[in-house]
N, C-alpha and C positions, 0 to 999 in steps of 0.2 A: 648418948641417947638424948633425944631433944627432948623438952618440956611434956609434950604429950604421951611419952615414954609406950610408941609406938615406934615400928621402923615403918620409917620414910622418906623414900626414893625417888628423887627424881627420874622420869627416863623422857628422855629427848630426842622425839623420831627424827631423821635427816636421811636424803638421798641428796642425789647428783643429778637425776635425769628429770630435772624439772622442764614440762614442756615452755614455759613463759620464761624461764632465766634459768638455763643449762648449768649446773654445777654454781649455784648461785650463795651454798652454804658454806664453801670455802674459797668464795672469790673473797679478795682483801683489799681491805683499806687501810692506808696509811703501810703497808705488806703487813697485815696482820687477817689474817679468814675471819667473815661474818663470825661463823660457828665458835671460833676463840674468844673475841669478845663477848658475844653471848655466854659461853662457859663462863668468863671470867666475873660475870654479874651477877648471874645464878651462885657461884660461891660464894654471895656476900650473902645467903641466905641462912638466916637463927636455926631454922626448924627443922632441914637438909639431912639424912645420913647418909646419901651415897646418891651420887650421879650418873647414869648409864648412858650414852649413848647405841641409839641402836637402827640399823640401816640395813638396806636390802641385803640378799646373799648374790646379787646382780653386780657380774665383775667389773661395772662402771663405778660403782659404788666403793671397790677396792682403796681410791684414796682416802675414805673417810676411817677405813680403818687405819691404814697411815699415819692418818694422822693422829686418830687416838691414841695408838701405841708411842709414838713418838712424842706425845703429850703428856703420858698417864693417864687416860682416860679410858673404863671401863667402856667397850665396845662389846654390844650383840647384833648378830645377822640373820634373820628372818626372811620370813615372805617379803615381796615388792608390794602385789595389791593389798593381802589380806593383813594390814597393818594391824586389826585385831589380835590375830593371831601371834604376830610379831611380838606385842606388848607383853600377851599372855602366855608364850614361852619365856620370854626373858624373864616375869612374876616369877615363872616355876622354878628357874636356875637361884636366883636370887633372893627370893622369900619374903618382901616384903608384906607388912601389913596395907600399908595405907601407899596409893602411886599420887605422884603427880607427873602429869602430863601437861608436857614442854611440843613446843615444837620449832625446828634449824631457823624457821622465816621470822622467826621474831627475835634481832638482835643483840634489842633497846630491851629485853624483860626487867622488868623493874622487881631486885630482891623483896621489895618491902610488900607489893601488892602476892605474891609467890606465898609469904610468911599472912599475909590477911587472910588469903583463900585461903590455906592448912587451917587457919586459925578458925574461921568460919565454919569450915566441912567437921572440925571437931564439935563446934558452941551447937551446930543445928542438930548435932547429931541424924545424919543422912548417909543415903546411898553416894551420892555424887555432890560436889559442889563445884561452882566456876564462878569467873564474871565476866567475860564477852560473852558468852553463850546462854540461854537462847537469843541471836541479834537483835529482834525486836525490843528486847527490854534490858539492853546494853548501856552501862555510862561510861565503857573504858574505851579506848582506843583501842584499835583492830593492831595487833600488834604488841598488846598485850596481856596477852591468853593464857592464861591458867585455868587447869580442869586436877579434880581433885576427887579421888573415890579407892575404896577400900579394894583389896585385892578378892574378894568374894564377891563384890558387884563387877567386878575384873570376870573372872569365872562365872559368874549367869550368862551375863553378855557375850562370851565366846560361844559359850554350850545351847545359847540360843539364837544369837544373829545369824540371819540367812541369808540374808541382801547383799550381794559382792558390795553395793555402795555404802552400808553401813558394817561391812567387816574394812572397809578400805577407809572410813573416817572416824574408826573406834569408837566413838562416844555417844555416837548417834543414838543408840540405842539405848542411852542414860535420859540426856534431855529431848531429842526432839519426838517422840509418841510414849505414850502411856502406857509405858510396858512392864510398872507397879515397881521402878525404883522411885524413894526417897531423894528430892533434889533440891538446890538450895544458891539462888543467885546472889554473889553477891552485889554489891551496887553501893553508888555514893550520890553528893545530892549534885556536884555537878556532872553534867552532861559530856562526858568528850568523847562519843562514840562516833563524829564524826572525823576524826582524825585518824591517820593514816598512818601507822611507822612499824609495818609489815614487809617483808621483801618476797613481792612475787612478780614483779615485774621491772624492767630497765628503768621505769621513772622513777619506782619504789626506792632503789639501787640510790639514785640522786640525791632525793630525802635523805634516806640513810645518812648519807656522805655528808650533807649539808651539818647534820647534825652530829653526827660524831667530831666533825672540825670543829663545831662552833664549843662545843663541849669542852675539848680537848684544850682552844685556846684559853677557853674562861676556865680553867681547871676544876669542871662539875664532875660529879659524878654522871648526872644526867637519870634523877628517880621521871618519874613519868609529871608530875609539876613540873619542872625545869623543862623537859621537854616541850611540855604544852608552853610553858611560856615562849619558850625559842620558837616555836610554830606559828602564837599570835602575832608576835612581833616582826615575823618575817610573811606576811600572809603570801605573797607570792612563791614560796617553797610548799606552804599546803595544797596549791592548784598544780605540783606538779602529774602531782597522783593523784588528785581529788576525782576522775572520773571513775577509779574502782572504788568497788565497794565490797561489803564484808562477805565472806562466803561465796562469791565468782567462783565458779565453776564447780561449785558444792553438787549439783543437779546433773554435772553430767556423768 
């Protein structure tokens, strides 16, 4: 049991059938799947009891259970759209108190900012806590997204959302309208919200790659500093992706 002597789960939605980069959570680099790296970073997390993956019951989706099994990784299968719903069955199997919510597109997640949000969502004492989210008053980089809320703000929010668009992006209904949960940004004083190290598109993919090598030679971990540094230093890598931006395609 971690320090806050709650259970806390991560779960880490992933599909296949992305329409911007097709099966893009266990394309590989170096032959190793986004999705494994990401897992392997996520385990250097303090605060952690148990890791789920969880992905459509859509038999494109079929290799990710593959690959969890083959992994040891706790795998659950849900809805495709209503990822609310997905979250909030896997809660009822599983019984966590407190979830965090991960998501395949973000590689690079940095253990230490993963352990600040729990740590925060505990200090504020709230409904929900994060820190990309709400965008406007973001200082992390899109790509490293942590959202963090109790499995009873998990249950309002199913028993209430009605919006196929905010049962299909779970959280909506935490921070963005006034729907009287307790929420709680976190933030730091520098800025890096305009940096990119998300994978939703071929160029995104590049980044990635650029940085994982750079990483790998310098023998970094690569926490989200290192990262930023290897971005400044190389600004022509930040322009490969620099024309997306955070929440594309959130509206449609």
């Amino acid at each position: 049991m971690n320090k806050h002597s709650n259970t806390i789960f991560a779960i880490i939605q992933a599909r296949m059938g992305s329409t911007r980069l097709p099966g893009k959570v266990l394309m590989e680099m170096d032959g190793v799947p986004l999705l494994e790296i990401m897992l392997s970073r996520v385990a250097k997390s303090e605060l952690l009891d148990k890791v789920i993956i969880v992905t459509s019951t859509f038999p494109e989706n079929d290799p990710i259970e593959e690959f969890c099994q083959k992994n040891g990784y706790e795998c659950f299968r849900g809805s495709e759209d209503d990822v609310l719903s997905r979250y909030y069955e896997c809660a009822i199997i599983y019984n966590p108190n407190v979830i965090v919510r991960l998501t395949a597109d973000c590689p690079l997640i940095d253990p230490v900012i993963i352990d600040k949000v729990i740590d925060y969502y505990f200090s504020k004492n709230v409904d929900y806590a994060a820190n990309t989210v709400p965008p406007e008053t973001s200082t992390f980089p899109d790509g490293s997204d942590v959202e963090v809320f109790s499995f009873k703000a998990l249950e309002r929010a199913h028993g209430e959302a009605g919006d196929p668009i905010d049962r299909e992006h779970v959280t909506f209904p935490f921070w963005k309208y006034n729907h009287g949960f307790s929420t709680a940004q976190l933030t730091q004083e520098k800025d890096w919200s305009n940096y990119r190290i998300t994978v939703d598109y071929p160029e995104d993919f590049e980044v990635i790659g650029f940085l994982i090598n750079k990483l790998k030679k310098q023998n970094r971990f690569g926490y989200i500093p290192e990262i930023i540094e290897l971005l400044e230093n190389n600004p022509t890598i930040k322009t490969i992706n620099g024309k997306y931006h955070f929440g594309i395609g959130w509206d449609k």
